[in-house]
Every structure is written in structure tokens, then in C-alpha cells.
C-alpha positions in Angstrom: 70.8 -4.0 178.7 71.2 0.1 178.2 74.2 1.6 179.9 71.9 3.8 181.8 69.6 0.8 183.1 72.3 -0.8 185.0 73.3 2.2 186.4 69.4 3.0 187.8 69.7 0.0 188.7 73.4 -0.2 191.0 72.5 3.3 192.0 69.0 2.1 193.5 70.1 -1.3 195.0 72.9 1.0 197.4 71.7 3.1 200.6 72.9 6.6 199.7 74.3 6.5 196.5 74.2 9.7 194.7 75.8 8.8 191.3 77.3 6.5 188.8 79.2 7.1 185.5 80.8 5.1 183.1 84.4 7.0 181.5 87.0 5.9 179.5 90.5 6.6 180.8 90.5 9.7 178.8 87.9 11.1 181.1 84.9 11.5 178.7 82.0 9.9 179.9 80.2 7.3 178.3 77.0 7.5 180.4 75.8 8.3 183.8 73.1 8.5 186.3 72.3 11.0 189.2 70.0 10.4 192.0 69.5 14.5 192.8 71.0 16.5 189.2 70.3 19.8 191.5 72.8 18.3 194.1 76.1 20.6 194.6 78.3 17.5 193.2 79.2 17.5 189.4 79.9 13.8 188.9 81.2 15.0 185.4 83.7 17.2 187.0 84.7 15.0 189.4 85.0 11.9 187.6 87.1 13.7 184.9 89.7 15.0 187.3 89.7 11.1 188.8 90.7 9.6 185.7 94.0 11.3 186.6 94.4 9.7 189.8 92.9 6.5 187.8 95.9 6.4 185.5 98.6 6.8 187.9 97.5 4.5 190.2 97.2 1.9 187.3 100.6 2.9 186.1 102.0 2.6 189.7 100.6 -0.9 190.4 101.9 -1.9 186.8 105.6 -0.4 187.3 106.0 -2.3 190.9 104.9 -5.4 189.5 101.4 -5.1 191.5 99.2 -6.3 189.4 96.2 -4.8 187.6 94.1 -2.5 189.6 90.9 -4.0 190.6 89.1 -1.1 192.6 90.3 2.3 194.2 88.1 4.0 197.1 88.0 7.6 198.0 86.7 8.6 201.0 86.5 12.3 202.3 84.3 14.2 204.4 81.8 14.8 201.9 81.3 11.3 200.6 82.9 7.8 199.2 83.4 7.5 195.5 84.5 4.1 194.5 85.9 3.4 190.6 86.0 -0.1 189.2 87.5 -0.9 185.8 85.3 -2.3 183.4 88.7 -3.0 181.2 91.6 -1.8 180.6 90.0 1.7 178.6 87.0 1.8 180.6 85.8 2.4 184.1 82.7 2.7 186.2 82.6 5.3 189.7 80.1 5.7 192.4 79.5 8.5 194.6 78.3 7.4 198.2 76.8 10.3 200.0 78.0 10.4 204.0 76.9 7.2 205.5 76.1 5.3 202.7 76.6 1.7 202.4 80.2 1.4 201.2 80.0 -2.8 201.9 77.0 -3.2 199.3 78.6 -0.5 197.3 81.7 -2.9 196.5 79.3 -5.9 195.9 77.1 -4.3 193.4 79.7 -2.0 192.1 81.4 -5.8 191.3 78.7 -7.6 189.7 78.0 -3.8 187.7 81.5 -4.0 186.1 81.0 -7.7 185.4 77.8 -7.1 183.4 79.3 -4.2 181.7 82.5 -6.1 180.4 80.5 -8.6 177.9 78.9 -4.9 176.5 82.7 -3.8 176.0 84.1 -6.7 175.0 84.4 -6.6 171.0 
């Protein structure tokens, strides 16, 4: 399955999702999907700058013996965005607009970043 089709379809199978994007931890996107592309939110932008947070947070729960991060939520007055690694150089993020289902979010955004591993996995 295209990159693009299963984000339609994780975008369309969550109440109020706005985006999705797949980016490697360098920040350049591999693909993405927006419900409204004449919204004010640049899911480009955004998700660039978050591969910053990404990283650290990754490096954090690596240096205190953590674990691996599984999933990182963001929530702030004008939405959710929720980022998933798909492995270790590559990651999948979803903007929820205020309101939007952040429950079904984490379920699809889970079965989303196990579909997309067996495309990354060489």
C-alpha cells in the first residue's frame, strides 16, 4: 500500500484529524496528507521543528535507561499532535484539531506505524 493511502486512510478513520506526515528524524518529510491544505497549520513546519523535540526526547529516554520511545503527545490550545516511530530513522505525526478523538487517535495511529514498519523494513 502507497504511503499516502494509509495516511487517507488514519486521517479519515479519526474524528477531527487534520493531518498526517511521515519524516525521518532529519525532519524531511517522506509523505503527508491534509484534510483542509488552506488551513492556518503548516504540518511541514511544524513537523520539522518536532523532530527536534523528537530527538531529545529519544536521547533522554535512551541516557536514563528508559527504554525506546514508543509515542509522544502534544497537546496545546490549538490542537493534539501525536508522533509515533515507525523505526528508529522514521516517524509518523498526527494533528488533532480541538476536540478530536485523541483515544482512536492512539489506536489507529498504532496499527498505522505497524503497517508502515514492513514498508521500511529493508
Amino acid at each position: 500500500m502507497a504511503f499516502v493511502e494509509t495516511l487517507t486512510q488514519l486521517v479519515n478513520r479519526i474524528e477531527g484529524c487534520s493531518a498526517a506526515i511521515i519524516l525521518g528524524v532529519d525532519g524531511i518529510p517522506i509523505e503527508r496528507w491534509v484534510q483542509n491544505p488552506a488551513s492556518s497549520l503548516d504540518i511541514d513546519v511544524v513537523a520539522t521543528e518536532f523532530t527536534t523535540l523528537l530527538r531529545r526526547a529519544m536521547h533522554t529516554a535512551a541516557d536514563t535507561e528508559l527504554g525506546e520511545l514508543r509515542e509522544m503527545v502534544l497537546a496545546t490550545t490549538l490542537g493534539v499532535l501525536l508522533i509515533r516511530p515507525i523505526t528508529a530513522e522514521y516517524f509518523i505525526l498526527i494533528a488533532l484539531n480541538p476536540g478530536g478523538n485523541v483515544g482512536r487517535a492512539r489506536f489507529e495511529l498504532r496499527k498505522a506505524q505497524l503497517a508502515l514498519e514492513t514498508e521500511f523494513a529493508i
